[in-house]
C-alpha positions as CSV (number, residue, x, y, z in Angstrom):
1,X,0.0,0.0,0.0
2,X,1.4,3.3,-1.1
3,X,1.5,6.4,1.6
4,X,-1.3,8.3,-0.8
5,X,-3.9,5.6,0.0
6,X,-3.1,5.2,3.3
7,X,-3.6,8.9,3.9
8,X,-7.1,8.6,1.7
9,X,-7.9,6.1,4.2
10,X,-7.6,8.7,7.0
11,X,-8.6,11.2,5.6
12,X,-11.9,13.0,7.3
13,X,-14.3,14.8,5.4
14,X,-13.9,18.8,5.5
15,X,-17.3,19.2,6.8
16,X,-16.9,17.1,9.6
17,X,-13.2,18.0,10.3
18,X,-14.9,21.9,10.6
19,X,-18.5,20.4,12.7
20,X,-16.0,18.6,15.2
21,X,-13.7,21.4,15.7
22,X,-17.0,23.5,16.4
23,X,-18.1,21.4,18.5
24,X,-14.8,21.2,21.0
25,X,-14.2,24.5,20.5
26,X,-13.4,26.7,23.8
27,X,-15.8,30.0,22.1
28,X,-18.7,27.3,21.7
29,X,-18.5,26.2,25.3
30,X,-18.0,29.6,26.4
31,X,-21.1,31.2,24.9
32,X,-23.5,28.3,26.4
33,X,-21.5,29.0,29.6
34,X,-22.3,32.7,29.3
35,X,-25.9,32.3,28.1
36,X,-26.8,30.0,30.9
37,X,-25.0,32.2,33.8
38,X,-27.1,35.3,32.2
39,X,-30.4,33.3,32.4
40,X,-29.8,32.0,35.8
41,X,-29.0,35.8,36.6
42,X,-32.1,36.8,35.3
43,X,-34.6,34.7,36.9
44,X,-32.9,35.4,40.1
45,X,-33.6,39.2,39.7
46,X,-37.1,38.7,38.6
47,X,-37.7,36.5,41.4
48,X,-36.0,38.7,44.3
49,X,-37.7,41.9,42.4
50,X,-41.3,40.1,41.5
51,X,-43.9,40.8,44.1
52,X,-45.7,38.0,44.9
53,X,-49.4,38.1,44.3
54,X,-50.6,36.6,47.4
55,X,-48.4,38.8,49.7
56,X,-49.9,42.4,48.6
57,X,-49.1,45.0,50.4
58,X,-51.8,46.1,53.3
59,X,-52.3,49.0,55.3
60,X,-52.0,48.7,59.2
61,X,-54.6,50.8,61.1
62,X,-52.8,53.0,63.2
63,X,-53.8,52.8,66.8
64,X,-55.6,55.9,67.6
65,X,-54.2,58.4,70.0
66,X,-56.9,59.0,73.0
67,X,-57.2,62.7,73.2
């Protein structure tokens, strides 16, 4: 066997040699990293901010001064 067909025989496909190196990449698993921390972040706020329906806000009567 001749080194060109044992290098056809390894050879991988462009496409996949550029989906796989996607796919590993550090910028990839960054930006999930970055959406995920920025959703988690924003639920938090909405939930600490978000005013629960049930616990509306009253008014105490005062106790009234005797005069």
């Amino acid at each position: 066997m001749s080194e060109q067909n044992r290098s056809a025989l390894w050879a991988v496909p462009e496409q996949l040699e550029r989906v796989l190196a996607t796919e590993v990449s550090l910028r990839y698993r960054l930006r999930h990293v970055a959406v995920g921390l920025v959703g988690s972040c924003g639920a938090a706020v909405i939930a600490v901010l978000w005013p629960p329906s049930r616990m509306r806000c009253r008014r105490v009567p005062r106790p009234s001064s005797p005069d």
